[in-house]
C-alpha positions as CSV (number, residue, x, y, z in Angstrom):
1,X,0.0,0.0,0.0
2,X,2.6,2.6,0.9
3,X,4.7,1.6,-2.7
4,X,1.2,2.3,-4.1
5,X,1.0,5.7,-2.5
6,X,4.6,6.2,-3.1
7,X,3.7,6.0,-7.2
8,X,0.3,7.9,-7.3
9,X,2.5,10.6,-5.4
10,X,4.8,10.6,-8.0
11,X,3.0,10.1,-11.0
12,X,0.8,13.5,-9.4
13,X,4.3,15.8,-8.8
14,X,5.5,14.7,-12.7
15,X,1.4,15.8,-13.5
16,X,1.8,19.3,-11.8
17,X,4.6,19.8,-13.8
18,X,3.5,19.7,-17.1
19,X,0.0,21.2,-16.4
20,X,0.5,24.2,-14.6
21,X,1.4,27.9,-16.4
22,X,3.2,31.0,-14.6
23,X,1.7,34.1,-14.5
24,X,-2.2,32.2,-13.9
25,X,-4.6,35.1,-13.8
26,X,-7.7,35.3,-10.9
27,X,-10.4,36.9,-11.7
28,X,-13.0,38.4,-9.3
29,X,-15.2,35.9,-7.8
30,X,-18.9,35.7,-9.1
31,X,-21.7,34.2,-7.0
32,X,-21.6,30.4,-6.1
33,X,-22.1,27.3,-4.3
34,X,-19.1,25.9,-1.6
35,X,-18.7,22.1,-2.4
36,X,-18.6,21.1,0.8
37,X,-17.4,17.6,-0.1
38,X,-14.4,18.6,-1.8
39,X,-13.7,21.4,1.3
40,X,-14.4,18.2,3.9
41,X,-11.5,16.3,1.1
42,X,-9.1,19.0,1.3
43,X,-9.0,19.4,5.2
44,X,-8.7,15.7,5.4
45,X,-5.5,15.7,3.1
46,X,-4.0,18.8,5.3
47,X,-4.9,16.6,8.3
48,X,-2.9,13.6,6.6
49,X,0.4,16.0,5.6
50,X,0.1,17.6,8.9
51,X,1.2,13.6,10.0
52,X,4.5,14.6,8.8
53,X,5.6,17.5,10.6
54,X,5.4,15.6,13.5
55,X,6.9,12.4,11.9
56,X,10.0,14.5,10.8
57,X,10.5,16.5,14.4
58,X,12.8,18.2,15.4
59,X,14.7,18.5,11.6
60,X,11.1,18.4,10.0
61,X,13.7,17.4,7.1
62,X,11.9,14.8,4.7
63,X,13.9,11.8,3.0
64,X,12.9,11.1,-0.9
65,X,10.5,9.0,-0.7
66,X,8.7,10.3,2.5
67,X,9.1,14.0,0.4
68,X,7.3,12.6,-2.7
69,X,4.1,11.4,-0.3
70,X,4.1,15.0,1.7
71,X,3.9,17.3,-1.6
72,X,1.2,14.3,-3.2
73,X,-1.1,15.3,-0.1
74,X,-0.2,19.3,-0.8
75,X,-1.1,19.0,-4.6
76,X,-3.7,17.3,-3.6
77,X,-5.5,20.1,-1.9
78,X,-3.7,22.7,-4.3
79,X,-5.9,21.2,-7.1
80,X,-8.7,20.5,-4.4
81,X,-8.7,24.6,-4.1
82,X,-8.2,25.4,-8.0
83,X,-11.7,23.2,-8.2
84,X,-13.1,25.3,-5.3
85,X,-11.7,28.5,-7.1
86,X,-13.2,27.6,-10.5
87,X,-16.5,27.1,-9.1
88,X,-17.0,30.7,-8.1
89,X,-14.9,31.8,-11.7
90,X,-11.6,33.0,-10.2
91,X,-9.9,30.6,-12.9
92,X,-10.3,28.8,-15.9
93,X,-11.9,25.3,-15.3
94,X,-10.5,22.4,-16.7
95,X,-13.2,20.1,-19.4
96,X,-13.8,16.8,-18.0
97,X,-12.4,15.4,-21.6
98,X,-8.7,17.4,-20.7
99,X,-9.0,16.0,-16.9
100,X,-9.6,12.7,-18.1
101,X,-6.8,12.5,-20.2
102,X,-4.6,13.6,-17.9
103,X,-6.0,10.7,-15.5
104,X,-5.5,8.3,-17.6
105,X,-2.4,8.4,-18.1
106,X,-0.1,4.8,-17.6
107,X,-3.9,2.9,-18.3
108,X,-4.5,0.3,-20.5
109,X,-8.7,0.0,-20.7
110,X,-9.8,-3.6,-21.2
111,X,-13.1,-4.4,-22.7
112,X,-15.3,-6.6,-24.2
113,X,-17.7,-4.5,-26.1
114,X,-16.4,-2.9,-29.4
115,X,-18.4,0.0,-29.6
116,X,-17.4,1.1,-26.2
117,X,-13.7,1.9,-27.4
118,X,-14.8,5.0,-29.6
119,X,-17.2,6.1,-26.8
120,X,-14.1,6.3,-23.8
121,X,-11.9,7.8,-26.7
122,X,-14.6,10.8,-27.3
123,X,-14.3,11.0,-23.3
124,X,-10.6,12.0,-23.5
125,X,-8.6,8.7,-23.4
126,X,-5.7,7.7,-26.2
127,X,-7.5,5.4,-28.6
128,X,-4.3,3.5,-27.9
129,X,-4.5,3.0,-24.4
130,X,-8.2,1.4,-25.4
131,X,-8.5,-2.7,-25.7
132,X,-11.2,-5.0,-27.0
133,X,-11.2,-8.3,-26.3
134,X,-13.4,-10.6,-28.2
135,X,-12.3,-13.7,-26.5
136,X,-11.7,-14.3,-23.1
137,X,-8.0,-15.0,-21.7
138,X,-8.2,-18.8,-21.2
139,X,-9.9,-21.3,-23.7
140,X,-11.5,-23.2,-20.8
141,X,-13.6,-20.0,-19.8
142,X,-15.3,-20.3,-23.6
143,X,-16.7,-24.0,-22.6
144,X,-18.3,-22.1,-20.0
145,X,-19.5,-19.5,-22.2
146,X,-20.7,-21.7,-24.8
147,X,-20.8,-25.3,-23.3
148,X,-22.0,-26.4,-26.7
149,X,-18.8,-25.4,-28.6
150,X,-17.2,-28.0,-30.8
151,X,-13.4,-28.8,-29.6
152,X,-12.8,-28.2,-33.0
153,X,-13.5,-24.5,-32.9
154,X,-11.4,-24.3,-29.5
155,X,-7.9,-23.8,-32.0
156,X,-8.8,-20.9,-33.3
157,X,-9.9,-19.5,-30.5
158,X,-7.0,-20.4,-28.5
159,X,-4.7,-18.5,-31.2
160,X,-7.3,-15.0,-31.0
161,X,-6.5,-15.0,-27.3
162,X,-2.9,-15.4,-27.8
163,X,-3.3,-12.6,-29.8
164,X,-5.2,-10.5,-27.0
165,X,-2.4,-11.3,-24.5
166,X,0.3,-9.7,-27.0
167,X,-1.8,-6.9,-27.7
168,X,-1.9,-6.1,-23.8
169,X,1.7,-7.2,-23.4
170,X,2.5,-4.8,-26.4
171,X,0.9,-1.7,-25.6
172,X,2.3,-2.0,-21.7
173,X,5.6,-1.8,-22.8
174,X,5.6,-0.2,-25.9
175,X,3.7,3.1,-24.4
176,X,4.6,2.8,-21.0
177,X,1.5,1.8,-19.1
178,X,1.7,0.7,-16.1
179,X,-2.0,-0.4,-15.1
180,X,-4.9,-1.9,-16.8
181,X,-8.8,-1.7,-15.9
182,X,-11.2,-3.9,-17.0
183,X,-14.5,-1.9,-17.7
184,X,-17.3,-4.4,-18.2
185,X,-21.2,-5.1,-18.3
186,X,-22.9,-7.8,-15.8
187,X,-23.1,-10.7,-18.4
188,X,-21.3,-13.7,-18.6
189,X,-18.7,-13.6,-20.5
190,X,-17.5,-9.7,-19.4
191,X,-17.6,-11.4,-15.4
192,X,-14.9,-13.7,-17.0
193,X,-12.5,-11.4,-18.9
194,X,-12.6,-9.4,-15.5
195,X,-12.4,-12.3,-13.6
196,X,-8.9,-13.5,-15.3
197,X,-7.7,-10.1,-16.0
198,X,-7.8,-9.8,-12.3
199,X,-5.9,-12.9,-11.6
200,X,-3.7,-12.8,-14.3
201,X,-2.6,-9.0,-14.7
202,X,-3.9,-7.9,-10.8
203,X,-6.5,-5.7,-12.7
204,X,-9.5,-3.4,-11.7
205,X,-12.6,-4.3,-13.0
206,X,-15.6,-2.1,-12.9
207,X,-19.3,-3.8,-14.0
208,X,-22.0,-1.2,-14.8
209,X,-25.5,-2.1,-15.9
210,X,-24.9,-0.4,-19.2
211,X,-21.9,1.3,-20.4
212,X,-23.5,3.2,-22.8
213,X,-25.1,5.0,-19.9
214,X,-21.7,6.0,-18.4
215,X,-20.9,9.9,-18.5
216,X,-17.9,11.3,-18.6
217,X,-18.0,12.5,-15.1
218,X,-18.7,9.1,-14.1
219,X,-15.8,7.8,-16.0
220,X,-13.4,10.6,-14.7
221,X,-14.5,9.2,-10.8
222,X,-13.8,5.6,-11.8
223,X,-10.3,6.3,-13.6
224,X,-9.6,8.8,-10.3
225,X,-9.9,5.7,-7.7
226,X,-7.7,3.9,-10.0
């Protein structure tokens, strides 16, 4: 857990970098609404770096790794406040399609329906960080999916998964990602490409009722807990 929050601290500094400008102008505040959630959010991430000052006492001087986890929890609440501040039009808010793409970064999307791929890709993500499988990732799981399937037919199939598994193997290396959800629908044979890209790649896999009903703010929440 602390290697994870070691990376998501890192992967947040190297984000801060590239996204934010000098000389940002404010502009006078216009009438609004406080989110108190993301308020509650921010005081809880204060609360969390606060953890440090007394961890570090009497120096207060931070090693590497414990430095990278402090300034995650302070760009935390520095984009936690440029949210705040963009609700009442002091700055510029960011589109959902440029936040998801920034979020996504490092993810490889797994799925079994083709027509979702375009949709995610019209949210914001890299068409090339988008996967469909057609198959599932082992041969036995199509015997449960089709019981009735001739052994015959079990080759081919065999070879489209291989094909899969290079595909994922590919695009992890070849574009550096680093993580892969699997974003699936409650039938059978989604449950099982979740089910074994769980086991084999230590995926997360998210069912909905109906992706076609997913909005890109629901999207953005799902690839944020990622």
């Amino acid at each position: 857990m602390e290697k994870l929050r070691l990376h998501q601290a890192q992967l947040l500094i190297k984000e801060a970098g590239k996204s934010k400008t000098t000389g940002e102008k404010f502009k006078a505040p216009k009438e609004g609404n406080i989110d108190v959630n993301l308020f509650g959010e921010m005081l809880d991430e204060l609360i969390e770096a606060e953890e440090f000052i007394y961890s570090s006492r009497p120096s207060h001087k931070l090693n590497e790794n414990d430095a990278n986890l402090f300034c995650g929890k302070i760009l935390n609440v520095r984009n936690k406040i440029d949210s705040m501040l963009a609700n009442f039009g002091v700055i510029e808010k960011e589109s959902v399609e440029e936040e998801i793409k920034k979020l996504s970064e490092g993810l490889l999307i797994l799925t079994s329906k083709g027509n979702f791929r375009k949709m995610i890709s019209k949210f914001g993500v890299d068409a090339q960080q988008i996967l469909v499988a057609g198959v599932p990732l082992e041969v036995e799981d199509m015997k449960i999916i089709n019981p009735k399937i001739p052994e015959a037919a079990l080759g081919a199939i065999s070879k489209k998964i291989e094909h899969v598994k290079n595909d994922i193997s590919r695009k992890m290396s070849s574009i550096n990602l680093e993580k892969i959800l699997v974003i699936i629908e409650s039938d059978k044979a989604s449950e099982l490409l979740g089910k074994r890209a769980e086991e084999i790649y230590n995926a997360n896999v998210v069912t909905l009722d109906n992706l076609k009903d997913l909005t890109p703010e629901e999207f953005k929440d799902i690839i944020t807990k990622i």
